[in-house]
BALONU-636317 format. One record per residue (C-alpha): x, y, z. Coordinates in steps of 0.02 Angstrom, whole numbers, plus 50000, padded with zeros to 5 digits. Example, Ala and Ser with C-alpha at 12.3 -4.5 7.8 and 13.67 -1.06 7.14 Angstrom:
// BALONU-636317
[[50615 49775 50390]] [[50684 49947 50357]] 
// end
This chain:
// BALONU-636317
[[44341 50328 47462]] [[44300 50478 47344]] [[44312 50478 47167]] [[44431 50647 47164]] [[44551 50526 47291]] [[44604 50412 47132]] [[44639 50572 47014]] [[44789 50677 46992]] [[44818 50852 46888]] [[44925 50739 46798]] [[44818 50640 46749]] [[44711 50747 46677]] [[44735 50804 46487]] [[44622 50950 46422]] [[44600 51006 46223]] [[44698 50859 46155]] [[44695 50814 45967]] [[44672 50657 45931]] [[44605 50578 45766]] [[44558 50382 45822]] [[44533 50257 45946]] [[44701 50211 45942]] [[44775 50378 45972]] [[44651 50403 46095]] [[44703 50236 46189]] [[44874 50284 46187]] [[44847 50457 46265]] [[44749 50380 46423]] [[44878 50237 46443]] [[45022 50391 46452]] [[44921 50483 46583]] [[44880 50331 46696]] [[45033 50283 46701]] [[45066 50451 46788]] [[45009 50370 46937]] [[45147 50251 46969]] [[45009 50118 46977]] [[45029 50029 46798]] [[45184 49876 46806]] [[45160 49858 46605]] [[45088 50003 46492]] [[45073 49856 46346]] [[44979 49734 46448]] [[44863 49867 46510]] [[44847 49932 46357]] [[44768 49765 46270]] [[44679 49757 46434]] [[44567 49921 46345]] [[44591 49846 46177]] [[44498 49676 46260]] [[44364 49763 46350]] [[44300 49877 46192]] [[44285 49707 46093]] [[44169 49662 46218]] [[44070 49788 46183]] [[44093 49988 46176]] [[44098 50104 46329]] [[44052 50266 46246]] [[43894 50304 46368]] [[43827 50448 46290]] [[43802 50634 46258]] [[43984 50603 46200]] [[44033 50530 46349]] [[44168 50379 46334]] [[44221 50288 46493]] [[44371 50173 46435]] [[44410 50055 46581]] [[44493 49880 46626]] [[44546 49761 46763]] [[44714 49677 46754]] [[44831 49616 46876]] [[44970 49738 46811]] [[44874 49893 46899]] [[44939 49903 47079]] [[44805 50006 47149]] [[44650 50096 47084]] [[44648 50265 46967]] [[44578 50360 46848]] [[44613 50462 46713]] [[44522 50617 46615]] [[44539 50676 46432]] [[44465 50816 46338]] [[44479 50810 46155]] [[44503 50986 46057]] [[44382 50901 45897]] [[44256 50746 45938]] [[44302 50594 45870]] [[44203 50432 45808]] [[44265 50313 45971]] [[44184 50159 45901]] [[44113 50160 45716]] [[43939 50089 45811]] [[43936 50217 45916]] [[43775 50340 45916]] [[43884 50482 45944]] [[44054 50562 45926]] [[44178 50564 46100]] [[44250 50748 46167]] [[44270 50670 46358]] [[44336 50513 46420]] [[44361 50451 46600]] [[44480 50311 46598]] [[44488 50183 46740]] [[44618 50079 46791]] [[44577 49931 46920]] [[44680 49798 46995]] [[44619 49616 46947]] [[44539 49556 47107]] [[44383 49621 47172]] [[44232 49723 47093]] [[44288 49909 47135]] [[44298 49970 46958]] [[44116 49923 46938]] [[44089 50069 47092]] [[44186 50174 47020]] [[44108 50183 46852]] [[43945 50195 46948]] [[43990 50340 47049]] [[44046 50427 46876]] [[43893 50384 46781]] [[43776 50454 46916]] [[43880 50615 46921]] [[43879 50649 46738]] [[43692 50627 46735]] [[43708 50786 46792]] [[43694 50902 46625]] [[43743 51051 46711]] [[43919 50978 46802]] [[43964 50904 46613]] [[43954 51070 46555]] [[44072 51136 46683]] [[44203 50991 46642]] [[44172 51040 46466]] [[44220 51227 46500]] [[44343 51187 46631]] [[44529 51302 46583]] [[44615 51192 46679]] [[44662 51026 46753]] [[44641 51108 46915]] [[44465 51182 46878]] [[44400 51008 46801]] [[44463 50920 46982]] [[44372 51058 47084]] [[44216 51036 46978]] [[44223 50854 47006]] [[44237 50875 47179]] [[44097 50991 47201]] [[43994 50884 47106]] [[44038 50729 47231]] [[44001 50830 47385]] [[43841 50884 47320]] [[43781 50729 47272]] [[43870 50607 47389]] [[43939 50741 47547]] [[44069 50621 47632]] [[43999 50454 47586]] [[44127 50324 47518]] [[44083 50232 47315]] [[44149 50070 47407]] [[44151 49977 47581]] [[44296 49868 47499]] [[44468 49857 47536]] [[44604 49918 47422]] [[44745 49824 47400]] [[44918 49892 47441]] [[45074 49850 47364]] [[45133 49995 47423]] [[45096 50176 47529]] [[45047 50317 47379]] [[45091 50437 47498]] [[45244 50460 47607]] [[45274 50597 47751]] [[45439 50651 47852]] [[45390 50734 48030]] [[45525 50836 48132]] [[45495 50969 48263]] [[45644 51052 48355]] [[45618 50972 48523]] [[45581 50812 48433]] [[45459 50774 48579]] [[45273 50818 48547]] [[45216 50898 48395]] [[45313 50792 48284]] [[45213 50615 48352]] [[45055 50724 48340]] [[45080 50754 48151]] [[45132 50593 48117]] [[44951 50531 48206]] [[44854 50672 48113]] [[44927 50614 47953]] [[44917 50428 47973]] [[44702 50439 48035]] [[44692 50564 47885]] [[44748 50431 47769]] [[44648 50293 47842]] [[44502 50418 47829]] [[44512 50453 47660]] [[44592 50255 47617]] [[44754 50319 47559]] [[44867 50232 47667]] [[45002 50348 47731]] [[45168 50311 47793]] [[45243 50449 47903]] [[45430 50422 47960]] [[45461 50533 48134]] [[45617 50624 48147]] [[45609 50643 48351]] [[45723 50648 48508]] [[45782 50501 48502]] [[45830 50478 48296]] [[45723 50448 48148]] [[45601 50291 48183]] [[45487 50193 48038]] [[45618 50254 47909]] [[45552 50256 47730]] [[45628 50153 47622]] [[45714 50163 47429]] [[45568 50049 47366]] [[45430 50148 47467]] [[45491 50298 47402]] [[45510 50249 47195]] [[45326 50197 47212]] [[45243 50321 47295]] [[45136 50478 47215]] [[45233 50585 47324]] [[45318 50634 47502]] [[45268 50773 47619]] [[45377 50840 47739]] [[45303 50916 47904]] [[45448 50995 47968]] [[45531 51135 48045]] [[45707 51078 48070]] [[45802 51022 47929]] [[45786 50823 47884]] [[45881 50717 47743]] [[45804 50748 47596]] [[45925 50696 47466]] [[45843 50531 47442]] [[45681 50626 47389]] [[45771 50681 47227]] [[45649 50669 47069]] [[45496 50645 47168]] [[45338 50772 47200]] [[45372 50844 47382]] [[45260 50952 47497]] [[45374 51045 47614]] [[45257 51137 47753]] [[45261 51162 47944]] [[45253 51029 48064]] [[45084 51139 48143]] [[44989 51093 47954]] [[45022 50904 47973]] [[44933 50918 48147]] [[44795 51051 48083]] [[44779 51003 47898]] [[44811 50824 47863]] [[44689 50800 47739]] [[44747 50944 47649]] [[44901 50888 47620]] [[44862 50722 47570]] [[44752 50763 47421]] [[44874 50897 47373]] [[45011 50740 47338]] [[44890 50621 47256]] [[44810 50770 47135]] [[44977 50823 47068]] [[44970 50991 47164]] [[45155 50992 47223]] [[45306 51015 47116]] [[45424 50904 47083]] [[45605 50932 47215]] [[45758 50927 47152]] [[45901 50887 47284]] [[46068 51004 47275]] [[46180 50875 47312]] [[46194 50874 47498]] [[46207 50722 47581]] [[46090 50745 47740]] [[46002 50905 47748]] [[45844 50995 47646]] [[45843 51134 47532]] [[45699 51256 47586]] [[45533 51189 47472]] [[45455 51357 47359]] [[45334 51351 47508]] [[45474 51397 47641]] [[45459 51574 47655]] [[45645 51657 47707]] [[45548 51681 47901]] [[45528 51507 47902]] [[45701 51466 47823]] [[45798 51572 47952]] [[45668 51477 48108]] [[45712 51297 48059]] [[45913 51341 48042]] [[45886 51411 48238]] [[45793 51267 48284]] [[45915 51156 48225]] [[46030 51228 48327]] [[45897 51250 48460]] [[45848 51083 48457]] [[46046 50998 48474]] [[46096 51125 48618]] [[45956 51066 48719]] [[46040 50924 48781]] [[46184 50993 48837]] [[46078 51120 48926]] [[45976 51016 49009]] [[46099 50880 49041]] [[46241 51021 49101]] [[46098 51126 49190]] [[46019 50983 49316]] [[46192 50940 49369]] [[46253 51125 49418]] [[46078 51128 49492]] [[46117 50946 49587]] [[46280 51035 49651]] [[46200 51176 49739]] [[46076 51063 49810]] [[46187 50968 49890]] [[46321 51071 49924]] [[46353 51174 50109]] [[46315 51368 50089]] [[46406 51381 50286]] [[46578 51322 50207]] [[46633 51423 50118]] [[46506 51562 50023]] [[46619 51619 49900]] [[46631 51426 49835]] [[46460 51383 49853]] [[46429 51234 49761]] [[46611 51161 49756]] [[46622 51154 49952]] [[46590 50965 49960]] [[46669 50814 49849]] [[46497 50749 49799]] [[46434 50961 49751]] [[46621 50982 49664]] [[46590 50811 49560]] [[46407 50864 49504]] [[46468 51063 49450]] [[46645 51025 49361]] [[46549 50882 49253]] [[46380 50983 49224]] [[46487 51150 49202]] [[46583 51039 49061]] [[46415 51006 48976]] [[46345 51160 49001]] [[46496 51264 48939]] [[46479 51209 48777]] [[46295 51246 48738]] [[46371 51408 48624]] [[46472 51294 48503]] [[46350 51167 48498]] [[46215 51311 48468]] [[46311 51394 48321]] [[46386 51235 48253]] [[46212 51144 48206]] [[46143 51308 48147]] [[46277 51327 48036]] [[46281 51151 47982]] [[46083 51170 47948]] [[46140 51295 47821]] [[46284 51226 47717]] [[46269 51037 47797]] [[46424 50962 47855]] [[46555 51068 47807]] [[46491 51229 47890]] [[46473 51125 48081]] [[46653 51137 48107]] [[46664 51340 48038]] [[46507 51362 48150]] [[46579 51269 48334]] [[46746 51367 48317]] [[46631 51544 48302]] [[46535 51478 48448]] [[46695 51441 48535]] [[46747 51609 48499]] [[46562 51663 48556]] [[46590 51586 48710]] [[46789 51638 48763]] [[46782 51814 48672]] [[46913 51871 48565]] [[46920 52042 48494]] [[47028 52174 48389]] [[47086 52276 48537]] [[47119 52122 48649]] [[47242 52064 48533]] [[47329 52209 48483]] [[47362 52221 48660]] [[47444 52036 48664]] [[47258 51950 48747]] [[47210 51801 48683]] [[47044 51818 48752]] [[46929 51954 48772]] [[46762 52009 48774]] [[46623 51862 48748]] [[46494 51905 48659]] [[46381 51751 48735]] [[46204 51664 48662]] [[46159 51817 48549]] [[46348 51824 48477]] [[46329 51626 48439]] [[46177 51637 48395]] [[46248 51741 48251]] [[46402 51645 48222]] [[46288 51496 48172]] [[46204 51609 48029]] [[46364 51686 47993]] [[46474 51511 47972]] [[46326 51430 47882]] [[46313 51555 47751]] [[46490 51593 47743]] [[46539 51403 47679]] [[46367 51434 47579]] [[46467 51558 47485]] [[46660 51481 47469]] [[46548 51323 47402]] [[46475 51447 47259]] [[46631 51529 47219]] [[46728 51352 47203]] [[46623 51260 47108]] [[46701 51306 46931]] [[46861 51226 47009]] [[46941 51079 46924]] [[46859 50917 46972]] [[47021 50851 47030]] [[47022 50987 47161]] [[46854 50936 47214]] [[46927 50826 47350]] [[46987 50980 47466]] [[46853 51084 47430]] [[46763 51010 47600]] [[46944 50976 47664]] [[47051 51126 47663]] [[46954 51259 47565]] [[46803 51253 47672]] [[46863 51232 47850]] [[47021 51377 47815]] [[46919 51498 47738]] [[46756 51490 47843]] [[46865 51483 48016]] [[46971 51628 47960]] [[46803 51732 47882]] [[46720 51699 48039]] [[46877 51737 48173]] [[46873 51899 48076]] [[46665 51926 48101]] [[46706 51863 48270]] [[46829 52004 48334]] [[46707 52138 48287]] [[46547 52078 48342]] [[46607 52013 48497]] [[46605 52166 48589]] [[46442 52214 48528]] [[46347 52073 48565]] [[46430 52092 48749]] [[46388 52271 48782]] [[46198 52185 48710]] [[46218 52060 48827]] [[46297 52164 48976]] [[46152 52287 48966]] [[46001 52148 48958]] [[46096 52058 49099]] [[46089 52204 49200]] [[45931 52256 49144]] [[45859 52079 49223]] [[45955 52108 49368]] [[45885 52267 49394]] [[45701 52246 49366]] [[45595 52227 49536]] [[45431 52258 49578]] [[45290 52281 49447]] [[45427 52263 49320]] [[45481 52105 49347]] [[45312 52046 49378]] [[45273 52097 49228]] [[45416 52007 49125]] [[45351 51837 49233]] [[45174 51864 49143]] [[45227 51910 48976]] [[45368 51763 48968]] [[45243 51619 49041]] [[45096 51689 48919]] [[45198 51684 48784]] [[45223 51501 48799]] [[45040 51452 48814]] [[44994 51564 48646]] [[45057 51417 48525]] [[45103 51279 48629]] [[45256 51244 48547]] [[45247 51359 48409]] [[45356 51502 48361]] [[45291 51630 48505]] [[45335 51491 48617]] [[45493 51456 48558]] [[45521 51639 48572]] [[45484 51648 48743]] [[45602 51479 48781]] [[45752 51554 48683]] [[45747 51708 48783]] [[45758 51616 48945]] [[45873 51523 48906]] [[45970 51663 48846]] [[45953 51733 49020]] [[46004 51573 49109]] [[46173 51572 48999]] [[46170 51770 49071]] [[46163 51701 49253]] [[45975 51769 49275]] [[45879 51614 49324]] [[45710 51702 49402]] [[45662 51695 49208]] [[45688 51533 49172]] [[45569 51495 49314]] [[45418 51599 49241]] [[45464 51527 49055]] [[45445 51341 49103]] [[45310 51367 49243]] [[45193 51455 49106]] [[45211 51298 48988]] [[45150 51192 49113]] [[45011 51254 49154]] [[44895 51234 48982]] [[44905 51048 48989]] [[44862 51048 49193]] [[44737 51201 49187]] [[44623 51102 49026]] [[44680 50907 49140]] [[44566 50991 49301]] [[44452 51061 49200]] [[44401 50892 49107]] [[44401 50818 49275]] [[44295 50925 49369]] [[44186 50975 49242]] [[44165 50847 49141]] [[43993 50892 49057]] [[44090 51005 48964]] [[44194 50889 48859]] [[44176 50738 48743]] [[44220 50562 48827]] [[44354 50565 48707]] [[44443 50726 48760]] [[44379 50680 48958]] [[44516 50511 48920]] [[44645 50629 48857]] [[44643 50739 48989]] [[44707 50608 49102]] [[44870 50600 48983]] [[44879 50802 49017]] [[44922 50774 49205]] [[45070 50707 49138]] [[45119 50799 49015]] [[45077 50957 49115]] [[45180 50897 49247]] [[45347 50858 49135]] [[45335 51026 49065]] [[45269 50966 48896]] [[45156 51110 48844]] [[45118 51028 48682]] [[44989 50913 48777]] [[44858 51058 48757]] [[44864 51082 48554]] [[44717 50960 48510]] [[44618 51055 48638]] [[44672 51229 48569]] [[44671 51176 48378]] [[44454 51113 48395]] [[44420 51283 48533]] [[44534 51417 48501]] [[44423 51550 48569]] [[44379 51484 48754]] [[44563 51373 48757]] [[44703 51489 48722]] [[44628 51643 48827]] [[44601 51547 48962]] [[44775 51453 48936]] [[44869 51599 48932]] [[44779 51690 49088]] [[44819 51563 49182]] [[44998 51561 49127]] [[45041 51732 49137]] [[44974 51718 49314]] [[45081 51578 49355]] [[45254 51663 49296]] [[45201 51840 49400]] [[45200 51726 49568]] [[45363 51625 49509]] [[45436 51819 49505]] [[45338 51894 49656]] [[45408 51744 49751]] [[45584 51745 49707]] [[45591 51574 49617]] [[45756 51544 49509]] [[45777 51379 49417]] [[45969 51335 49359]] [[45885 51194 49231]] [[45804 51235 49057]] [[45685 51072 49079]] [[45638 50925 49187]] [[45460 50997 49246]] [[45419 50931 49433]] [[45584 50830 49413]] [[45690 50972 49437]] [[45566 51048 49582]] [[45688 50999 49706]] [[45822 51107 49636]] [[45711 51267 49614]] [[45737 51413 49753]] [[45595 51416 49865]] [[45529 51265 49797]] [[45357 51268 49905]] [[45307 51439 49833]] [[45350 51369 49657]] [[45221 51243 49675]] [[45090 51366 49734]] [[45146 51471 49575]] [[45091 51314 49474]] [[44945 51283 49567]] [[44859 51453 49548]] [[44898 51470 49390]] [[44833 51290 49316]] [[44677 51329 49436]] [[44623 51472 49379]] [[44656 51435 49191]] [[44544 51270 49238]] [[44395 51386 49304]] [[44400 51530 49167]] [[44408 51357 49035]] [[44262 51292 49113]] [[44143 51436 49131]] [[44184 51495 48953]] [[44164 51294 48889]] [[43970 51260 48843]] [[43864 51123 48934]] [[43874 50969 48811]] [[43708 50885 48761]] [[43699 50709 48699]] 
// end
């Protein structure tokens, strides 16, 4: 443990007046208590009161360390105060006080003893008193302190004891859109960075399948403060009052410890929730790029089962259907093929409304779902002006890219009728999210709806045909830049990029690009699993275990295996990665290989045109990514 792990800018008073002891007292008591650590201000209080009659703890060079034990203090902390005048501390004192370090220690065990020693051999130093004396702010006096520690001490820890824990002092939310990979990663990265740095952490993971080690109403009064690691939106609404750290999933993997001492130092403002019921408000650290990715992803991340789910079955159905029959009805010629492609068609139909519904919802929470699933109804049928003039009711659909913006358009549609309806009567409060909301956003929206449909066909038309056209070096070409793109970030926006637009393309009917999209994120994890076989002089023992796990992963189409590797050798990792890759998806589009399903890695293999030459796609690629890795990698010496 470190001595700048037990303060907080909150704790930390600079250029206060103060005439007396008792004043004095009363100050440190006020900023300890800061820390959410102190059951009963009074009885801690007499706790100081009792240890100065023992004897004073002005040190010198007006130096005063006030401290006590007492089984009202939950966990370890301190506490720093800079008076504007010096004062007479103790009338035997040889000197007048201007700085005073306050500790606060629970009654069992010694560890306020190493914490004052840690102190008192740091302000030996002349030269770092100086600094705190200077210091402009609470944030300067921290970073002199820790300077000072990692000078004098680097890493090591003032104690080999145990702190007792009545409770985590810092709490953490982790969501990615997939839910599968990078949000278990964070939660690890944040959990071994608390442990490092004894500050028990408590990380709740908002994955696939629902939110596991929930934090609780007690966890969450007590704490110092909650980080979320997100980039979908999670309930937040409970955080109300409390310091919050909203970042990226990618920082709770990459910067842990960052994070952490941000929450116990007093770094992160306090969040105020806007009422909604399940759903975040962007933190000041959201920029609006990052706002407008986790609404997608939201939607991103609910469509996918539907996809999926909807896509293997129309997939099964061709399988096992009988081209001979009847061409024209290929994959309803036989009762078992018809069963498989009227249930997955039902699924898959509906990835549109789902897609626009949970973006919209991500927006303005629950009232904007139902305004977003009837524009990605309309999305997905097509309605527009001319269509009905002429007595249609349907017309042209505008497809992903027209849902896609029915989701922002629904979302921040009900974002506005909430705004302009909240000077209504209370009474009237009750159909707000009743009548007001659903009426107004559905009819808004059918209006967008009519106009933009026929736009985002002709959009969709021309890249449809566009796909369709492209042969040759072209569509070559497309295969590498798709499959690279998903081995730049493993999971990351570039990746997601790359995903989205296949998927867009499968919705189109072009499945050669969904083929090049999810053979390029398997190979990172496969290409850096042979290399850590084959060479294994090159890697740690650690990271030669791991690579085991990245057969699997590899194989499942879970690119997200490869990040550790990436995040500790960028340079040699991600070129080789995304070689390897790129190669990969220009032989899944030199051979003709079309995939019907958005996922499923070597699962869905059997349901792949020209399956065999799929595999060798895979093969090359991981291979070759696994040779460039390993002649790049150094030779590792004990």
């Amino acid at each position: 443990m470190r001595i700048t792990s037990l303060f907080s800018l909150n704790a930390i008073a600079l250029d206060v007046a103060a005439s007396n002891q008792d004043e004095i007292i009363d100050k440190v008591v006020e900023l300890q208590s800061t820390h959410n650590n102190i059951l009963d201000k009074e009885a801690y209080k007499k706790a100081l009161y009792a240890r100065e009659e023992e004897g004073s703890t002005y040190v010198d060079n007006g130096i005063t360390v006030p401290h006590a034990k007492s089984d009202v203090v939950t966990r370890p902390s301190l506490a720093a105060l800079r008076l504007s005048s010096p004062v007479q501390y103790n009338p035997d004192d040889d000197g007048k006080t201007d700085l005073l370090f306050a500790i606060a220690a629970p009654q069992n065990g010694s560890l306020h003893v190493d914490m004052l020693a840690r102190m008192m051999q740091m302000l030996m130093n002349e030269e770092f008193v100086e600094q705190l004396r200077t210091a402009k702010t609470p944030q300067a006096f921290l970073d002199a302190i820790d300077k000072q520690e990692e000078a004098q001490f680097g890493s090591e820890s003032f104690t080999d004891q145990s702190i007792p824990q009545d409770g985590f002092r810092v709490l953490a939310v982790t969501a990615c859109p997939n839910g599968i990979a990078h949000t278990y990663m964070a939660a690890e990265a944040l959990t071994k960075a608390g442990t490092k740095l004894e500050l028990p952490v408590k990380v709740e993971t908002n994955g696939s399948d629902g939110a596991k080690n929930i934090l609780t109403r007690e966890e969450i009064a007590a704490c110092d403060g909650i980080i979320v690691a997100a980039d979908k939106n999670v309930e937040t609404a409970r955080f109300d009052g409390k310091p919050v750290l909203f970042t990226r999933v990618d920082d709770g993997i990459h910067k842990p410890e960052e994070l952490i001492l941000k929450i116990v130092r007093g770094e992160v403002p306090i969040y105020h929730s806007k009422d909604k019921a399940a759903g975040d408000a962007p933190g000041a650290s959201d920029s609006a790029a990052h706002t407008v990715y986790k609404h997608l992803m939201n939607g991103v991340s609910n469509m996918l089962p539907f996809v999926v789910g909807g896509g293997i079955m129309i997939a099964l159905a061709f399988l096992l259907d009988d081209y001979t029959i009847d061409p024209s009805n290929f994959g309803m010629n036989t009762p078992i093929a018809a069963f498989f492609k009227t249930v997955g068609s039902a699924a898959f139909s509906y990835m549109l409304p789902i897609l626009a519904g949970f973006i919209a919802m991500s927006i303005a929470d629950r009232p904007g779902l139902a305004v977003g699933f009837a524009g990605g109804i309309l999305a997905m049928n097509g309605t527009n002006f001319a269509g009905l003039a002429s007595g249609e009711t349907t017309g042209i659909s505008g497809g992903f890219l027209a849902a896609l913006l029915a989701g922002f358009v629904a979302g921040y549609v009900v974002e506005f009728l909430k705004k302009i309806t909240e000077k209504l009567p209370a009474s009237l409060n009750g159909i707000r999210p009743m009548l007001i909301y659903p009426l107004g956003g559905i009819l808004i929206v059918g209006a967008v709806m009519c106009g933009i449909n026929p736009v985002m066909g002709m959009i969709n038309t021309a890249m449809t045909d566009w796909l369709n056209a492209l042969g040759g070096t072209s569509k070559v070409l497309l295969g590498a830049i798709v499959a690279g793109m998903m081995s730049v970030d493993m999971g990351g926006p570039c990746n997601k990029a790359a995903y989205v637009f296949g998927t867009a393309a499968l919705a189109s009917g072009n499945y050669e690009v969904m083929a090049a999209v999810m053979v390029g994120g398997m190979v990172p994890p496969l290409a850096i699993a042979l290399s850590t076989t084959f060479c294994p002089k090159k890697w740690t023992p650690d990271e030669r275990r791991n690579g085991i796990v990245n057969y699997v992963m590899g194989l499942c189409f879970v690119t997200e295996g490869a990040i550790p590797y990436a995040a500790s050798d960028p340079l040699r990792v991600l070129p080789s990665c995304v070689i390897g890759a790129a190669l990969a998806g220009s032989l899944s589009m030199i051979f003709g290989c079309a995939l019907r399903a958005p996922h499923g890695g070597i699962f869905v293999f059997p349901v792949v045109d020209h399956a065999l030459m799929y595999v060798v796609a895979l093969a090359a690629g991981s291979i070759v990514g696994a040779v460039i890795l390993s002649l790049l990698k150094k030779t590792r010496t004990e």
